[in-house]
Phi, psi and omega in degrees: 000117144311113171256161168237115161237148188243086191226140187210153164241146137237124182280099168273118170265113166256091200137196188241133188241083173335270189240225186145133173202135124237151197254151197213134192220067181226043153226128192253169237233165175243105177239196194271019157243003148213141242226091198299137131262344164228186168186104176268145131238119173250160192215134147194144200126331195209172171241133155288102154307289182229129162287085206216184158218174197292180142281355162257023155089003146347100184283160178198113157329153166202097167281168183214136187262136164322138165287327179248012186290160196228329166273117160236101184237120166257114169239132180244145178212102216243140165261157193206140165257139174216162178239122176297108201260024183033036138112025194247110181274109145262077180258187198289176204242126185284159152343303219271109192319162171279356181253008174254028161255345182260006158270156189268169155238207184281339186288335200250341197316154172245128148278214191297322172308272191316280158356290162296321185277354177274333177276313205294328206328121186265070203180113183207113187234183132321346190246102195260022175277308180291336188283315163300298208304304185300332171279352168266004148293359197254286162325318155305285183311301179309304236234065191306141187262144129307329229353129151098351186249347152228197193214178177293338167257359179278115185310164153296331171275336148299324177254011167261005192271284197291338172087037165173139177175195217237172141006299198279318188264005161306304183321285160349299177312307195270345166266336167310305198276354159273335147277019146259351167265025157058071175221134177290146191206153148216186189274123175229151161241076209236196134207152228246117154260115200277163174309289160007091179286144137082043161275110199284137186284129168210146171309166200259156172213141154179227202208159212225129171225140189300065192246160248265172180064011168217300183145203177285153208195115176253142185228120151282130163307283207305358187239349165084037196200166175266132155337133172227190188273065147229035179247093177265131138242136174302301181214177188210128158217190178306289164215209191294333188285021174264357202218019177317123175300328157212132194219130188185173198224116189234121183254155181138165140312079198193167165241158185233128148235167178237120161213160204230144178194137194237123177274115152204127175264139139296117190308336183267026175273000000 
């Protein structure tokens, strides 16, 4: 399948802007379920300082923002091919041993909360393929999506309290309770094309767990399925602050909004 994705942030300043930096994290990678053929990152409003990558092999910008600038729009625009791989990742490869994956962090640690919901699981076989599809169906079901009841800082152990969140804290979840049976997971960050026409769009989040003579093996929660090719993925880490797409430190006197809005098409439609 051929995708066409279209993604923009824009940033308002209001008010006086010393200084600025941000770090961008929108350029994904070509592996064996995709395939760049363009891939643009434009900035205006700011300069591309640098370019490196991460210790999860991230590529990642460091913008440094016009000083008198008032407008930030960082936009990307891309064709990406992609294959369906029944949810099996052989991608490029990090720094990082497979077992510093099997650590919690502050987004995925579990309390009491996560903990009790982790005893009710009613499902434990031998098939640990079947055994994943079900706990994140397990999860999908308890853990109502929301739009708007959580935020970017809200923990696993917080929307497994209230019982609702979005992608990102399916996500939280369902990697807290695969690191507690001590299975390497990590965090993905992409985008997603839904059946749905004409929907509003935001990037995607779920999850990837290790096993050992197949590889890496994705699971969305919140959609109840493995990535197939309506699936770019971008970036990959512990949970999300490893893979914010834009992060930054801005100094001066000013209020800021922000808004974002993302297009994807199939060529084959």
């Amino acid at each position: 399948m051929l995708l066409n994705i279209n993604y923009k942030t824009e940033y308002k300043i209001e008010g006086i802007l010393n200084e600025g930096y941000q770090r961008v994290i929108l350029i994904p990678k070509s592996s064996n379920s995709q395939k760049i053929i363009e891939w643009n990152l434009n900035i205006e409003g700011g300069i591309k300082e640098i370019n490196s990558k991460d210790h999860f092999s991230n590529s990642v910008n460091l913008i440094r923002m016009n000083d008198d600038t008032n407008t930030i729009n960082i936009s990307v625009i891309g064709k990406v091919e992609t294959i369906n791989c029944n949810g099996v990742f052989n991608d490029y490869k990090d720094s990082l041993p497979i077992w510093s994956y099997t650590q919690q962090t502050k987004l995925t640690m579990p309390g009491k909360e996560l903990k009790n919901f982790f005893k009710k699981v009613p499902f434990k076989n031998d098939n640990l393929i079947e055994y994943l599809h079900s706990l994140s169906n397990y999860i999908r079901d308890k853990i109502e999506y929301i739009p708007g009841t959580t935020n970017y800082k809200t923990t696993a152990e917080e929307a497994v309290k209230i019982r609702k969140g979005v992608c990102q804290d399916h996500t939280h979840i369902f990697l807290s309770l695969v690191r507690m049976d001590n299975l390497p997971c990590r965090y993905i960050s992409g985008f997603f094309l839904p059946e749905t026409k004409n929907q509003d769009l935001a990037m995607h989040a779920w999850a990837e767990v290790y096993i050992d003579d197949l590889g890496w093996v994705g699971f969305d929660i919140s959609n109840g399925i493995s990535p197939d090719e309506k699936y770019v993925s971008v970036a990959k880490g512990f949970d999300y602050n490893d893979v914010v797409p834009i992060k930054g430190v801005l100094k001066g006197m000013f209020t800021e909004k922000h808004k974002s809005k993302l297009s994807i098409k199939s060529i084959n439609e």
